[in-house]
mmCIF file of the N, C-alpha and C atoms, coordinates in Angstrom:
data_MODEL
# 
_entry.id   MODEL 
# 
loop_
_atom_site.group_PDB 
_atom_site.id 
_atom_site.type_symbol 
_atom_site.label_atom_id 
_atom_site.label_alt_id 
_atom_site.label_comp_id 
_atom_site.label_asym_id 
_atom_site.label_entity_id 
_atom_site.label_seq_id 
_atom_site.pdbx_PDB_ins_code 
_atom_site.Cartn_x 
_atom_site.Cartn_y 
_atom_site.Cartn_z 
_atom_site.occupancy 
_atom_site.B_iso_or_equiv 
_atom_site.pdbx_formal_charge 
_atom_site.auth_seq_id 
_atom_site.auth_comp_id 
_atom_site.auth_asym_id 
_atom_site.auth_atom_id 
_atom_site.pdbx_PDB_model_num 
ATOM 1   N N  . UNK A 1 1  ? -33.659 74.602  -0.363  1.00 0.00 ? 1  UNK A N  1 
ATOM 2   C CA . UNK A 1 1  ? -32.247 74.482  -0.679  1.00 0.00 ? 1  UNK A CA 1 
ATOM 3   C C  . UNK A 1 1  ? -32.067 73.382  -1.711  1.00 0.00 ? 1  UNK A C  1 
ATOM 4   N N  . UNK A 1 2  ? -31.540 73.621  -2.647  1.00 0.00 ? 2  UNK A N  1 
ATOM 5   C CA . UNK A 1 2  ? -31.066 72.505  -3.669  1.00 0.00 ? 2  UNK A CA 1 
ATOM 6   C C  . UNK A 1 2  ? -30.277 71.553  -2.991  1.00 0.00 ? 2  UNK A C  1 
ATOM 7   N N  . UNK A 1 3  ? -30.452 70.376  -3.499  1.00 0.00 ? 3  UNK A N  1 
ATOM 8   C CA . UNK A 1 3  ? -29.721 69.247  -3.550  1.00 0.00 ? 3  UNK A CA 1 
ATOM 9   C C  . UNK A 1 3  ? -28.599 69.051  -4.500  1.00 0.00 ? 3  UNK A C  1 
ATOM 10  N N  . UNK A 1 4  ? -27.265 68.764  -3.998  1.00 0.00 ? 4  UNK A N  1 
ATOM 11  C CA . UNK A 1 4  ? -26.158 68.680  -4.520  1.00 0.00 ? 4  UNK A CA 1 
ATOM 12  C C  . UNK A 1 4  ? -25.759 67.405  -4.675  1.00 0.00 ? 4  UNK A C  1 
ATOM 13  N N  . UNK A 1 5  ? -25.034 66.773  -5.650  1.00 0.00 ? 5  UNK A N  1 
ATOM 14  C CA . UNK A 1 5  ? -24.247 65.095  -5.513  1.00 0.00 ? 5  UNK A CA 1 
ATOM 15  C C  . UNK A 1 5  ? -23.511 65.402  -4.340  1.00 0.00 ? 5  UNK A C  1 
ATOM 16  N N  . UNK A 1 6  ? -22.640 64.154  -4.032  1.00 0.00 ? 6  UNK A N  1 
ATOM 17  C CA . UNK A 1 6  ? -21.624 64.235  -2.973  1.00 0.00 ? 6  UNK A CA 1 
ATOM 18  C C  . UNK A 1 6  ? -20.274 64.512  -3.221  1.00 0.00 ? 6  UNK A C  1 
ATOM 19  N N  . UNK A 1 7  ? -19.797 64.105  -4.610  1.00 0.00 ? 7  UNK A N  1 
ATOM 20  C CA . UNK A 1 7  ? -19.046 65.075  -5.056  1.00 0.00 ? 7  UNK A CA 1 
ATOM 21  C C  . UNK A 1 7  ? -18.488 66.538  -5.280  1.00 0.00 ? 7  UNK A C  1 
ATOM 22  N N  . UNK A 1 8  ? -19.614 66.688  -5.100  1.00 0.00 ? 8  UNK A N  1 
ATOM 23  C CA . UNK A 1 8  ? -20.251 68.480  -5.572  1.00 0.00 ? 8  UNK A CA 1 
ATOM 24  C C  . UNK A 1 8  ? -19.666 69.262  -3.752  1.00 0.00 ? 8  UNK A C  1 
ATOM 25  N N  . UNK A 1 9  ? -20.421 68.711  -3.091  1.00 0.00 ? 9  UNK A N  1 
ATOM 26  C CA . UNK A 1 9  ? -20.559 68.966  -1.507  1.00 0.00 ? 9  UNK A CA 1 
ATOM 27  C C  . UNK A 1 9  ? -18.863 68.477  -0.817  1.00 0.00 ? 9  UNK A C  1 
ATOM 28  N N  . UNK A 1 10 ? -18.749 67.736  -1.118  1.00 0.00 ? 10 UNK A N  1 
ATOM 29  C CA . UNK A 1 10 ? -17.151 67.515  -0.569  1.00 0.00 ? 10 UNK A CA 1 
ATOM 30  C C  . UNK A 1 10 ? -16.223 69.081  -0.424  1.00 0.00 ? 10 UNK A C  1 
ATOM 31  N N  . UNK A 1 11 ? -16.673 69.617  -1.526  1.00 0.00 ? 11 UNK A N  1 
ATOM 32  C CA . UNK A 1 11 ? -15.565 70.838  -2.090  1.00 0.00 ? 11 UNK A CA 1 
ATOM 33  C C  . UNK A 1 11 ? -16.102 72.108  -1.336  1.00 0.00 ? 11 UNK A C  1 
ATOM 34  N N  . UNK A 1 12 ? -18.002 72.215  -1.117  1.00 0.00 ? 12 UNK A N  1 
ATOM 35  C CA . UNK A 1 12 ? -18.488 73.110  0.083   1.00 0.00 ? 12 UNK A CA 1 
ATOM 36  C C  . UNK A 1 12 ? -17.853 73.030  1.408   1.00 0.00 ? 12 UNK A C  1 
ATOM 37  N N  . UNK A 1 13 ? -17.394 74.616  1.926   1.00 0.00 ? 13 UNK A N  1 
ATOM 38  C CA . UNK A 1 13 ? -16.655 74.721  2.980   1.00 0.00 ? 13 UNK A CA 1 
ATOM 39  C C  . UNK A 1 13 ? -17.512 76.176  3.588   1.00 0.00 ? 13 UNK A C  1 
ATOM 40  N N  . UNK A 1 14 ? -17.267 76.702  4.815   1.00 0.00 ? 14 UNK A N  1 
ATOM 41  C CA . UNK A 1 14 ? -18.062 77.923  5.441   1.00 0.00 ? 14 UNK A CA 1 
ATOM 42  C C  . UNK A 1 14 ? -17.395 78.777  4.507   1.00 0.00 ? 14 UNK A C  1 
ATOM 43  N N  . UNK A 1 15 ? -18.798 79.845  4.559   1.00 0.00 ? 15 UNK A N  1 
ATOM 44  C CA . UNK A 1 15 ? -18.521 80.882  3.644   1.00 0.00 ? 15 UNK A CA 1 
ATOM 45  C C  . UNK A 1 15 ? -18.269 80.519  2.271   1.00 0.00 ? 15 UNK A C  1 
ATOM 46  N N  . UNK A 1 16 ? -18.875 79.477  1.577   1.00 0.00 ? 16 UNK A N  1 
ATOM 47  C CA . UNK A 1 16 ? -18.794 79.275  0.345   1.00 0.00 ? 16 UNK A CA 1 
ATOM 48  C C  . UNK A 1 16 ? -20.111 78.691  -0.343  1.00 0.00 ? 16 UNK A C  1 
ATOM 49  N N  . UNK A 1 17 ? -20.303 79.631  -1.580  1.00 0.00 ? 17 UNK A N  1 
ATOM 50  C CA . UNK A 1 17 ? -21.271 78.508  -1.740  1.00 0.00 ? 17 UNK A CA 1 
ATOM 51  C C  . UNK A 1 17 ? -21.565 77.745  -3.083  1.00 0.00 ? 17 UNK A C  1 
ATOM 52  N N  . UNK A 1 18 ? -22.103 77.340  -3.688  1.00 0.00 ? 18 UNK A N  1 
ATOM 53  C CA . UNK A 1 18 ? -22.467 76.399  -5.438  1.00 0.00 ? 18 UNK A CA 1 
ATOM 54  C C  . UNK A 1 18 ? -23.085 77.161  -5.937  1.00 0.00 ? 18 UNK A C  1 
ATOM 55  N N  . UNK A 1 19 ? -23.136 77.719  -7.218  1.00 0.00 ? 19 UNK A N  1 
ATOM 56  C CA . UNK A 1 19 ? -24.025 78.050  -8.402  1.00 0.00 ? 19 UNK A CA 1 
ATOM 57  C C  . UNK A 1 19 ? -23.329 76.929  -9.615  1.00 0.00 ? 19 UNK A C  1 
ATOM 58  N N  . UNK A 1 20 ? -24.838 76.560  -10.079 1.00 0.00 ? 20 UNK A N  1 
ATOM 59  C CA . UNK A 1 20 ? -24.878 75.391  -11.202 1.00 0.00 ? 20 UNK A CA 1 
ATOM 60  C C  . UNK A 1 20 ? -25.625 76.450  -12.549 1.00 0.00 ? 20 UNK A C  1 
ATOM 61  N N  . UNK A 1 21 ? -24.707 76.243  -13.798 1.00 0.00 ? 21 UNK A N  1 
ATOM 62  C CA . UNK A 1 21 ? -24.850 77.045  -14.713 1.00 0.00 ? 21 UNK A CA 1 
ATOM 63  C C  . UNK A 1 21 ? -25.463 75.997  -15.863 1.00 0.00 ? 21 UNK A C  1 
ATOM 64  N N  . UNK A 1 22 ? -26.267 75.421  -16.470 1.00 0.00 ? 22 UNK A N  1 
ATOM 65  C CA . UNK A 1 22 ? -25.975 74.515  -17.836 1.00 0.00 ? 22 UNK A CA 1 
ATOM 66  C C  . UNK A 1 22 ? -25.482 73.216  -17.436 1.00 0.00 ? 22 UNK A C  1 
ATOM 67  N N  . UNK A 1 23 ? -25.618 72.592  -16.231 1.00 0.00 ? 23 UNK A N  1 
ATOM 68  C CA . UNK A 1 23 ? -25.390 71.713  -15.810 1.00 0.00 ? 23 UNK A CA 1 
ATOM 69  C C  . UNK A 1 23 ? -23.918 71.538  -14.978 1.00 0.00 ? 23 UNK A C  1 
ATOM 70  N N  . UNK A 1 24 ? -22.938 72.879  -15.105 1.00 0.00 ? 24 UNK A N  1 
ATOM 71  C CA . UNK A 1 24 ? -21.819 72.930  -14.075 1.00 0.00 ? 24 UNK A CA 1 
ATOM 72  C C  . UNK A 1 24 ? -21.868 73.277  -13.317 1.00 0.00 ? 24 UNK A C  1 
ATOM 73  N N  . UNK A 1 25 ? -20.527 73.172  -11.947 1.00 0.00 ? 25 UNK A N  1 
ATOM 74  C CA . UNK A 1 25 ? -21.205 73.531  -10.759 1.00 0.00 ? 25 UNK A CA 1 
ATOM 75  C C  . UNK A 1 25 ? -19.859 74.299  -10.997 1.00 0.00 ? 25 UNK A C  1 
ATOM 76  N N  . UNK A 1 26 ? -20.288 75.726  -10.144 1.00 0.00 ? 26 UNK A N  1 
ATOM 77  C CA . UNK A 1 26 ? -19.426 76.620  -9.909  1.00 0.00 ? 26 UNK A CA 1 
ATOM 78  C C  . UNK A 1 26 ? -18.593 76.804  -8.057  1.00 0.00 ? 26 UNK A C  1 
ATOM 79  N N  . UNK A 1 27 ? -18.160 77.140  -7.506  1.00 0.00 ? 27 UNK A N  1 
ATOM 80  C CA . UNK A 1 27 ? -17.964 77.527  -6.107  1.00 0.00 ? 27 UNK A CA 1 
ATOM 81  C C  . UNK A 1 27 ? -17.055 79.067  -6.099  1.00 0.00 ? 27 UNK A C  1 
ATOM 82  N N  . UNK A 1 28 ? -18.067 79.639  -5.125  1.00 0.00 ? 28 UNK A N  1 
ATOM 83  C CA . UNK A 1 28 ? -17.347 81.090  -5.060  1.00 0.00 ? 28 UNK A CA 1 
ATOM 84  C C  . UNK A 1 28 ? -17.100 81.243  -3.427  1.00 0.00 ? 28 UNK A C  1 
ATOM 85  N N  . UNK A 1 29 ? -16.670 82.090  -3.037  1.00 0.00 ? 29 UNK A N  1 
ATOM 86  C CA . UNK A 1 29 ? -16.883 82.643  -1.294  1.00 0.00 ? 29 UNK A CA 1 
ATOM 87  C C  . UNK A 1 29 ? -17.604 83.744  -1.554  1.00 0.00 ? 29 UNK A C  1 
ATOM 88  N N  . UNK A 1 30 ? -18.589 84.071  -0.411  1.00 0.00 ? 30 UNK A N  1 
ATOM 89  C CA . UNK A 1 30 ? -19.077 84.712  0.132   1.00 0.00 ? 30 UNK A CA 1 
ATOM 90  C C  . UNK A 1 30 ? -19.546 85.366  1.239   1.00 0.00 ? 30 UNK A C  1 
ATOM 91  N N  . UNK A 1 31 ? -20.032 86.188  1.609   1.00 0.00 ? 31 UNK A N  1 
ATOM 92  C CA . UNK A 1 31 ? -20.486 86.511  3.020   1.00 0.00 ? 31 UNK A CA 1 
ATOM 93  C C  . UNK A 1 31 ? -21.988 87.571  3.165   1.00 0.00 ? 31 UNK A C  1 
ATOM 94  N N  . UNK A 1 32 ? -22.230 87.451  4.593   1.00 0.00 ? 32 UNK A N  1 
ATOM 95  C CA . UNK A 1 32 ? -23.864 88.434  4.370   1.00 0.00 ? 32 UNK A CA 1 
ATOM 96  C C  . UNK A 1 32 ? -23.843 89.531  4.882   1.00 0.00 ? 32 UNK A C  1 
ATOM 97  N N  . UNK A 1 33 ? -24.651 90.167  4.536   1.00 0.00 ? 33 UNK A N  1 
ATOM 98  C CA . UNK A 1 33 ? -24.666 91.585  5.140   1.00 0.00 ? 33 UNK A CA 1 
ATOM 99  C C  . UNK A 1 33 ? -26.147 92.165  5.539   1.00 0.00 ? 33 UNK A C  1 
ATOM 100 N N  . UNK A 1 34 ? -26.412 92.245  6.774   1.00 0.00 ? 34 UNK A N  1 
ATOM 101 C CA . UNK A 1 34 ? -27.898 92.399  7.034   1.00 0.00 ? 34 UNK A CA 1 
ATOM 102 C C  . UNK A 1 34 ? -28.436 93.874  6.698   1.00 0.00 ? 34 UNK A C  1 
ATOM 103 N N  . UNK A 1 35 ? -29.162 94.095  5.837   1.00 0.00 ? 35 UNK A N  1 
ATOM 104 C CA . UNK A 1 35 ? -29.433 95.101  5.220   1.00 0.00 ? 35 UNK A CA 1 
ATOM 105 C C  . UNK A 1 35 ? -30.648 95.934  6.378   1.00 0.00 ? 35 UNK A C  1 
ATOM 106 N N  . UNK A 1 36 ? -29.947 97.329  6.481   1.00 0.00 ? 36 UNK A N  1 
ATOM 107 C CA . UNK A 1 36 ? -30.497 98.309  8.201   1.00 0.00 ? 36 UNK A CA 1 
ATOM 108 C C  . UNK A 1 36 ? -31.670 98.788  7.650   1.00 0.00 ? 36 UNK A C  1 
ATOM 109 N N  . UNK A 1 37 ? -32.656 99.094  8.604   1.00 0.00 ? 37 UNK A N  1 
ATOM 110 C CA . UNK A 1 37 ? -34.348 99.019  8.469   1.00 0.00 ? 37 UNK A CA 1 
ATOM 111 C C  . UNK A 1 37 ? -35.291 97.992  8.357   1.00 0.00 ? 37 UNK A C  1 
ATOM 112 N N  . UNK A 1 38 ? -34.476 96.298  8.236   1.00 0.00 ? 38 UNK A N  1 
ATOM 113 C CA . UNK A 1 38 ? -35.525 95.651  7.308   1.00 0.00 ? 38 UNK A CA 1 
ATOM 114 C C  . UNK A 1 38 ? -34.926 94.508  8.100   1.00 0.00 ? 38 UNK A C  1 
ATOM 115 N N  . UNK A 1 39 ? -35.053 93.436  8.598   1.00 0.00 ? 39 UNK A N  1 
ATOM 116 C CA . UNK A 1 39 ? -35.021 92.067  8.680   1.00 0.00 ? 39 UNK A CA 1 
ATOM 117 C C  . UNK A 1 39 ? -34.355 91.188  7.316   1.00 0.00 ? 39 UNK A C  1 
ATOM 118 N N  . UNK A 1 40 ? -33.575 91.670  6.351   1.00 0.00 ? 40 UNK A N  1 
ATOM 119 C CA . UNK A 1 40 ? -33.301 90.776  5.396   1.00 0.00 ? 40 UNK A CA 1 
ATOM 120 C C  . UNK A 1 40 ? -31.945 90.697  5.503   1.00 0.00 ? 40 UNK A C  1 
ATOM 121 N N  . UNK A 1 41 ? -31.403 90.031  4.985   1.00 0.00 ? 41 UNK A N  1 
ATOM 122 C CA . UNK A 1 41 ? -29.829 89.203  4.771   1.00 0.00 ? 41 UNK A CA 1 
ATOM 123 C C  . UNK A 1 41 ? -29.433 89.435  3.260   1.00 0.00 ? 41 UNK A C  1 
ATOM 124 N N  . UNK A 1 42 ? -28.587 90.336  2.492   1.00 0.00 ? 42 UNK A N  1 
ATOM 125 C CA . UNK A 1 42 ? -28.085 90.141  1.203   1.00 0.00 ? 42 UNK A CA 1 
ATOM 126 C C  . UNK A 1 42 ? -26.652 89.461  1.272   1.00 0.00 ? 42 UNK A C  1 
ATOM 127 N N  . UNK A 1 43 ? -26.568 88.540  0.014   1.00 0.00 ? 43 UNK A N  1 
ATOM 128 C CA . UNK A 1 43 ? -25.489 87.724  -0.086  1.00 0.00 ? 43 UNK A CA 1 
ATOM 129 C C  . UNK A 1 43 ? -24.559 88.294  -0.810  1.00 0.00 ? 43 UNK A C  1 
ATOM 130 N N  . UNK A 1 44 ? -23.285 88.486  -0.306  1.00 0.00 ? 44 UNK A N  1 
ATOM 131 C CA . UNK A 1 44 ? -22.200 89.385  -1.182  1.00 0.00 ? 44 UNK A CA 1 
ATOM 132 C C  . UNK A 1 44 ? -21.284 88.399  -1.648  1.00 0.00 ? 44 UNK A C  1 
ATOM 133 N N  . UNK A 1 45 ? -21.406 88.323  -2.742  1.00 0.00 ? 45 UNK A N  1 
ATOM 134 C CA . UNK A 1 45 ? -19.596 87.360  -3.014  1.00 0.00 ? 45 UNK A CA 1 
ATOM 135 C C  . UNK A 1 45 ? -18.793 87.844  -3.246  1.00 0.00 ? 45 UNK A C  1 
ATOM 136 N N  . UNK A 1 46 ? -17.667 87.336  -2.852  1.00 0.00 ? 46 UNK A N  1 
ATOM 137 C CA . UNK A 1 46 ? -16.175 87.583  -2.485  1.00 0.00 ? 46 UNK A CA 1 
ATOM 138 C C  . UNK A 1 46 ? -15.629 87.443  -3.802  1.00 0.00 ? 46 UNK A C  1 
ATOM 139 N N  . UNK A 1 47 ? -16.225 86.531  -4.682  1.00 0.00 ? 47 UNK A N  1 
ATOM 140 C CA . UNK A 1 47 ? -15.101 85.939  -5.440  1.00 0.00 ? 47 UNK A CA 1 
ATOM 141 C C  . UNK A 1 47 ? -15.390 84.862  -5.960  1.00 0.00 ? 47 UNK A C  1 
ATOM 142 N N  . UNK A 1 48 ? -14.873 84.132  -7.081  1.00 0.00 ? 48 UNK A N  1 
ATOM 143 C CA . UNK A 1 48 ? -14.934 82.890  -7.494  1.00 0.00 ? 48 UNK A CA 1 
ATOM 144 C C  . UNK A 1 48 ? -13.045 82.243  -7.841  1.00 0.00 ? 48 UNK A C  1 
ATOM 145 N N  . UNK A 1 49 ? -14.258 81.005  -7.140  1.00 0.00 ? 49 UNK A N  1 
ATOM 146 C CA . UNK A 1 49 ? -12.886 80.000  -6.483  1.00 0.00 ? 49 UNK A CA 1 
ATOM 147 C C  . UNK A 1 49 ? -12.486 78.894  -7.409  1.00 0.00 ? 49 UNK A C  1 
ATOM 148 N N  . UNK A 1 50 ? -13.618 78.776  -8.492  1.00 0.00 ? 50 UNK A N  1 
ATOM 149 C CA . UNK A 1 50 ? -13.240 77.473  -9.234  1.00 0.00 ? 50 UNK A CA 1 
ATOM 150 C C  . UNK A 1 50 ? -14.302 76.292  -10.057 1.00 0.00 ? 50 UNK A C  1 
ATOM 151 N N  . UNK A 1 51 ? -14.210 75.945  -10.730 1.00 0.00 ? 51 UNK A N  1 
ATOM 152 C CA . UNK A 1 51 ? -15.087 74.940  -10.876 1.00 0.00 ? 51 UNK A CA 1 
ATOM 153 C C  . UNK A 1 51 ? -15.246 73.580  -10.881 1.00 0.00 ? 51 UNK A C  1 
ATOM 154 N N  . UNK A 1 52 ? -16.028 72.927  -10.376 1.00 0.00 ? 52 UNK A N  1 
ATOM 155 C CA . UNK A 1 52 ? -15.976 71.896  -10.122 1.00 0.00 ? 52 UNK A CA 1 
ATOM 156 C C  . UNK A 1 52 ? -16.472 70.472  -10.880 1.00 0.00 ? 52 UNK A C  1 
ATOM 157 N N  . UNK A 1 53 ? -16.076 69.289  -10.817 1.00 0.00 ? 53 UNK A N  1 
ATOM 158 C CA . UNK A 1 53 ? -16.521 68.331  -11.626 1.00 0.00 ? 53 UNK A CA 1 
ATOM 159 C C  . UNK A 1 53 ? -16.398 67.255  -11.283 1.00 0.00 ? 53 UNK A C  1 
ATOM 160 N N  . UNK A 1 54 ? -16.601 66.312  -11.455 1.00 0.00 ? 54 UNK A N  1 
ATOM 161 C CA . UNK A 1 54 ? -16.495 64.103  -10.682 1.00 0.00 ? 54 UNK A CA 1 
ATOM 162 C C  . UNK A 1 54 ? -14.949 64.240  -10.930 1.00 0.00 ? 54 UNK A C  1 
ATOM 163 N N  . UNK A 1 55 ? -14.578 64.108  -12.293 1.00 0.00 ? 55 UNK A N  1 
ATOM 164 C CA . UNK A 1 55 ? -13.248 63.495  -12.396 1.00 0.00 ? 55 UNK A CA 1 
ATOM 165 C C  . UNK A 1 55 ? -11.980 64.208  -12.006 1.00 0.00 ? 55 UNK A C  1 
ATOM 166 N N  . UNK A 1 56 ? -12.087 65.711  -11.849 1.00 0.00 ? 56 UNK A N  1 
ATOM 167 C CA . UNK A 1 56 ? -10.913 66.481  -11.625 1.00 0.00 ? 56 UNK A CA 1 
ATOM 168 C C  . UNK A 1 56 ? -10.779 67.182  -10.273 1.00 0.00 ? 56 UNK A C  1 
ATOM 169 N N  . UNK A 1 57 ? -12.122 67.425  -9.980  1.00 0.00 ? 57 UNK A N  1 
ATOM 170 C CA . UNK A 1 57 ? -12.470 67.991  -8.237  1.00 0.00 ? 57 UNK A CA 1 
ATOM 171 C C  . UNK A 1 57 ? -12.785 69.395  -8.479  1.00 0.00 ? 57 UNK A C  1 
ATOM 172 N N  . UNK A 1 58 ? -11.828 70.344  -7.357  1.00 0.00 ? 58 UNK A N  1 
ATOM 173 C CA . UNK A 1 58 ? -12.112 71.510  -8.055  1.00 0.00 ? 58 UNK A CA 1 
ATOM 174 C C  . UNK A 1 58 ? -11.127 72.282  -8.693  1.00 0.00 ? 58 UNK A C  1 
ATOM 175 N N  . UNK A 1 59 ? -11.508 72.679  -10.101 1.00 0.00 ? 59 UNK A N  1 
ATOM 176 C CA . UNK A 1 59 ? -10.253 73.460  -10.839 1.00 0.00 ? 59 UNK A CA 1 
ATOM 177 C C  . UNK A 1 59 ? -10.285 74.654  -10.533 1.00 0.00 ? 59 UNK A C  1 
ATOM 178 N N  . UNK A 1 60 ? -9.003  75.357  -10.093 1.00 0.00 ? 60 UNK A N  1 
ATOM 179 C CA . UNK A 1 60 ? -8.993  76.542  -9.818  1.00 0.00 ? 60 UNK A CA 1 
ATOM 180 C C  . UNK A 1 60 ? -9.163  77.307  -11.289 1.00 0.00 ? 60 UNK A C  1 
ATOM 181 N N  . UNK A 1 61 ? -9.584  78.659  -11.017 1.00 0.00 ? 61 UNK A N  1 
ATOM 182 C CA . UNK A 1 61 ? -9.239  79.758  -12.250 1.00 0.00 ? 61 UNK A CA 1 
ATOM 183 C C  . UNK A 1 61 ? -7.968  79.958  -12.753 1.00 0.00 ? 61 UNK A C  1 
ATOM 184 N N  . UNK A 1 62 ? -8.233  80.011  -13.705 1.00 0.00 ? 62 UNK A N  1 
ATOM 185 C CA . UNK A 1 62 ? -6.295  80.589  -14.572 1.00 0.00 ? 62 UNK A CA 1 
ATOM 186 C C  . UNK A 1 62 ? -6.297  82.067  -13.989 1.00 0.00 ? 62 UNK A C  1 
ATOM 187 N N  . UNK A 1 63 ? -5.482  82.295  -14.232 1.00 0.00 ? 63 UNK A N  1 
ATOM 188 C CA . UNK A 1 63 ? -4.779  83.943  -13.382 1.00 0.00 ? 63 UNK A CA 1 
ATOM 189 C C  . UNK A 1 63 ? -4.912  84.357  -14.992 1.00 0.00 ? 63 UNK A C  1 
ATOM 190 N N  . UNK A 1 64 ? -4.984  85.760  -14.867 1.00 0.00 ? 64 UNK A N  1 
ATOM 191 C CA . UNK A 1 64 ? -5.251  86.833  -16.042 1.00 0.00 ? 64 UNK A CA 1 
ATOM 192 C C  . UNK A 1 64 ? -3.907  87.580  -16.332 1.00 0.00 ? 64 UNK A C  1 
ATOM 193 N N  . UNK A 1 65 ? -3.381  87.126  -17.544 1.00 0.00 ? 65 UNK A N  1 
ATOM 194 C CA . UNK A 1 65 ? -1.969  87.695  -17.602 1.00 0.00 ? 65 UNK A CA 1 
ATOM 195 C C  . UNK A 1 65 ? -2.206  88.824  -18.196 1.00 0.00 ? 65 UNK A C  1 
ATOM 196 N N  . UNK A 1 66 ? -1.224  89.878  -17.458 1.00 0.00 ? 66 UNK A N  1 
ATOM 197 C CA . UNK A 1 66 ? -1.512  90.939  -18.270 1.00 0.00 ? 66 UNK A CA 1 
ATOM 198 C C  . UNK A 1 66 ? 0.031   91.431  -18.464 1.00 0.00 ? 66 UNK A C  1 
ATOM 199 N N  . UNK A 1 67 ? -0.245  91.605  -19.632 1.00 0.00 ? 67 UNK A N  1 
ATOM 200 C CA . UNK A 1 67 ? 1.248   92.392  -20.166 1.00 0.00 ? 67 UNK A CA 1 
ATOM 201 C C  . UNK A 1 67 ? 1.840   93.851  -20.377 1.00 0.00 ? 67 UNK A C  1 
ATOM 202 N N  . UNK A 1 68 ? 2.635   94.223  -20.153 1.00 0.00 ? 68 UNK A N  1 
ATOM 203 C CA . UNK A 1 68 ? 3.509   95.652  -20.172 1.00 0.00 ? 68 UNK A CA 1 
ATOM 204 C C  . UNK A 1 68 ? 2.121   96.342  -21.313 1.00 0.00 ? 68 UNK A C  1 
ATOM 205 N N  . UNK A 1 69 ? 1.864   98.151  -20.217 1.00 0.00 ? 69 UNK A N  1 
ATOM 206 C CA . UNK A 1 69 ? 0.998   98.452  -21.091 1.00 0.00 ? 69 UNK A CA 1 
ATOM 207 C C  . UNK A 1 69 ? 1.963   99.644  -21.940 1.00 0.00 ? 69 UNK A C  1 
ATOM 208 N N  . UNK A 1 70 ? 0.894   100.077 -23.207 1.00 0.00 ? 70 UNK A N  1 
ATOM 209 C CA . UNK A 1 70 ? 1.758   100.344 -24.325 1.00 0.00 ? 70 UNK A CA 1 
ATOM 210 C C  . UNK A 1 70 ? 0.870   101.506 -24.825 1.00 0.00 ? 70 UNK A C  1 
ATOM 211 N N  . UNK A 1 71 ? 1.130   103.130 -24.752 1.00 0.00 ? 71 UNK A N  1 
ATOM 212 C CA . UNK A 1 71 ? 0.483   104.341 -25.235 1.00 0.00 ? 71 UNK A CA 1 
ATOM 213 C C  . UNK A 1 71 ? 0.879   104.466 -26.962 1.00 0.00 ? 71 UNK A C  1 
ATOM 214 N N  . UNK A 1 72 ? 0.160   104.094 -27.615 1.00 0.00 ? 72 UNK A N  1 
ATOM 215 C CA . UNK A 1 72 ? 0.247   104.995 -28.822 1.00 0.00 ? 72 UNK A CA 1 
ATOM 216 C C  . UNK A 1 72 ? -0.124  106.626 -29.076 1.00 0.00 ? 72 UNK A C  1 
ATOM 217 N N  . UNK A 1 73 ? 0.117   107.517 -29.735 1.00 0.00 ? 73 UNK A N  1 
ATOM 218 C CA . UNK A 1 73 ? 0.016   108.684 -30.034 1.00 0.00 ? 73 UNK A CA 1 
ATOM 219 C C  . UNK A 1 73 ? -0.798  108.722 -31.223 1.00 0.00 ? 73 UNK A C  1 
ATOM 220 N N  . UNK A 1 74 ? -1.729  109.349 -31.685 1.00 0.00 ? 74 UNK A N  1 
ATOM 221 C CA . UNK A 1 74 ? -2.343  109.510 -33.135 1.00 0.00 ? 74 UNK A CA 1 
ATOM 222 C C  . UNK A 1 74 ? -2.188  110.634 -33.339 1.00 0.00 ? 74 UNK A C  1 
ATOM 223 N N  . UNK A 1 75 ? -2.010  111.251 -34.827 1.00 0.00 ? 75 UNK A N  1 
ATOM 224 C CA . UNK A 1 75 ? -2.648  112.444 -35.109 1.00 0.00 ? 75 UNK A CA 1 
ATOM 225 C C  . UNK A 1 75 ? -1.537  113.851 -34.997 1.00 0.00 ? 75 UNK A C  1 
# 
């Protein structure tokens, strides 16, 4: 298991976990699902929750605006 700062770990909660990209740390939720025939565990994520950093904590994602959609005709 990787080692995290304590910063980093403050913001880990159940069902969540860190991916570090280029030196950022990410936090998503997730959950497992024991895959039938076999003894193994696959990790499903839920989602991403935000990213994290020393000075700001964790920043949530911006929401994806989407605007009135619009059919053109050609031809």
């Amino acid at each position: 298991m990787a080692t995290y700062p304590d910063w980093v770990m403050k913001h880990k909660k159940k069902g969540t976990y860190i991916n570090v990209v280029k030196g950022k740390y990410y936090l998503y939720a997730a959950h497992s699902e024991r895959i039938k025939g076999t003894n193994k565990v696959r990790r499903i994520s839920d989602g991403y929750l935000g990213r994290i950093t020393q000075e700001d904590g964790l920043i949530p994602p911006k929401e994806k605006v989407t605007g009135p959609v619009i059919v053109l005709e050609y031809g």
